[in-house]
C-alpha positions as CSV (number, residue, x, y, z in Angstrom):
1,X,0.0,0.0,0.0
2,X,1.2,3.7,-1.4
3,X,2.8,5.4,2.4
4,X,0.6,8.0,1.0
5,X,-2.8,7.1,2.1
6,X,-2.0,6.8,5.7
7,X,0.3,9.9,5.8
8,X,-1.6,12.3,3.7
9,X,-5.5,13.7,3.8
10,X,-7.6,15.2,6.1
11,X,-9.3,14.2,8.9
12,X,-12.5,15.5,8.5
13,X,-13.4,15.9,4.7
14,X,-16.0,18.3,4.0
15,X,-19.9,16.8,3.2
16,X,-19.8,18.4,-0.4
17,X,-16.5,18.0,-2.6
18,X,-15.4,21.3,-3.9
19,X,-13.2,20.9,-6.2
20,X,-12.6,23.9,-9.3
21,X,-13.3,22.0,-12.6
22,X,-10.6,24.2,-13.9
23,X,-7.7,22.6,-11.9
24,X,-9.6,19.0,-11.7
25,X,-7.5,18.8,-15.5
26,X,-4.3,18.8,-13.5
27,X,-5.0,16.7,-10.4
28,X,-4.2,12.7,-10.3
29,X,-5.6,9.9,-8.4
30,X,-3.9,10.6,-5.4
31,X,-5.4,14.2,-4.9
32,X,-8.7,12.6,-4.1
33,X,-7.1,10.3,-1.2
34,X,-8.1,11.3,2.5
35,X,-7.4,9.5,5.4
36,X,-10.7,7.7,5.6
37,X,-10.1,6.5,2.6
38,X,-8.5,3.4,3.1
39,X,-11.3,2.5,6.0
40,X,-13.6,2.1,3.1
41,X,-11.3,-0.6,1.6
42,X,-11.1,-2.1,5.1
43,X,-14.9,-2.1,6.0
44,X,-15.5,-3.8,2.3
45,X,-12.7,-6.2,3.0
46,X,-11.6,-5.1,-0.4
47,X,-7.8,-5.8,-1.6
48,X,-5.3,-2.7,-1.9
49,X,-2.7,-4.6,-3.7
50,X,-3.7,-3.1,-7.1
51,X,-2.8,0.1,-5.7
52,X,0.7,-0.6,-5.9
53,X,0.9,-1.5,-9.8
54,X,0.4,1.7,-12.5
55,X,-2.9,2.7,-13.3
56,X,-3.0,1.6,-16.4
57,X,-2.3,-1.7,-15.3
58,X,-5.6,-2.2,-13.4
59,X,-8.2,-3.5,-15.8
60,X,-6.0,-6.6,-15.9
61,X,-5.7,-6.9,-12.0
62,X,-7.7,-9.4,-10.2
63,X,-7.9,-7.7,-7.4
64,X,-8.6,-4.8,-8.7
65,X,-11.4,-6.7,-10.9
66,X,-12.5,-8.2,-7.9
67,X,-13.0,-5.3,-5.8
68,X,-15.0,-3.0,-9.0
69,X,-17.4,-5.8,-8.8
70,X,-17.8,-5.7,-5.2
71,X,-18.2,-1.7,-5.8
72,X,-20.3,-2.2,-8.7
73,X,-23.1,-4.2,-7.0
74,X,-23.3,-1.9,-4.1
75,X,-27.0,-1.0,-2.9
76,X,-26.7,3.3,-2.2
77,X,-29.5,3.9,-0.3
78,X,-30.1,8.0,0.4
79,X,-31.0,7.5,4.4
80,X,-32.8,11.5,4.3
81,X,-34.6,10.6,1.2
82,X,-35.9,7.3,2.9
83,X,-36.7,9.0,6.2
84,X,-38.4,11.7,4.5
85,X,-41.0,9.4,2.8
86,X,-41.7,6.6,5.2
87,X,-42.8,10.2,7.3
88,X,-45.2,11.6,4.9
């Protein structure tokens, strides 16, 4: 795993992500890493090892094949949207 994710980041990301289209041109992968970030891999059990290897390398990972599924097939469920209609 990149030193990177556990050094770098915040600790409290903001709700929103503001980001300025303008720079988003110029910024890599690694700009959108926080802290949290890796808890995400860890509460999925998902592997990290692809995160080693280029970029370009990933489609032909099976890890990193492995955890897209697992990301793909994720139920998102909008708790305030929920709450809102089971009230009215």
């Amino acid at each position: 795993m990149p030193r990177d994710i556990k050094e770098k980041g915040v600790d409290e990301p903001a709700k929103r992500v503001q980001i300025d289209l303008k720079q988003c041109a110029n910024m890599a992968v690694e700009d959108f890493v926080m802290k949290g970030t890796l808890s995400f891999f860890e509460h999925l059990q998902l592997p990290v090892g692809f995160l080693d290897i280029d970029m370009a390398l990933w489609n032909d990972d099976t890890e990193y094949q492995h955890g897209l599924n697992t990301v793909c097939n994720l139920r998102v469920v909008n708790d305030m949207a929920e709450r809102a209609i089971s009230l009215i």
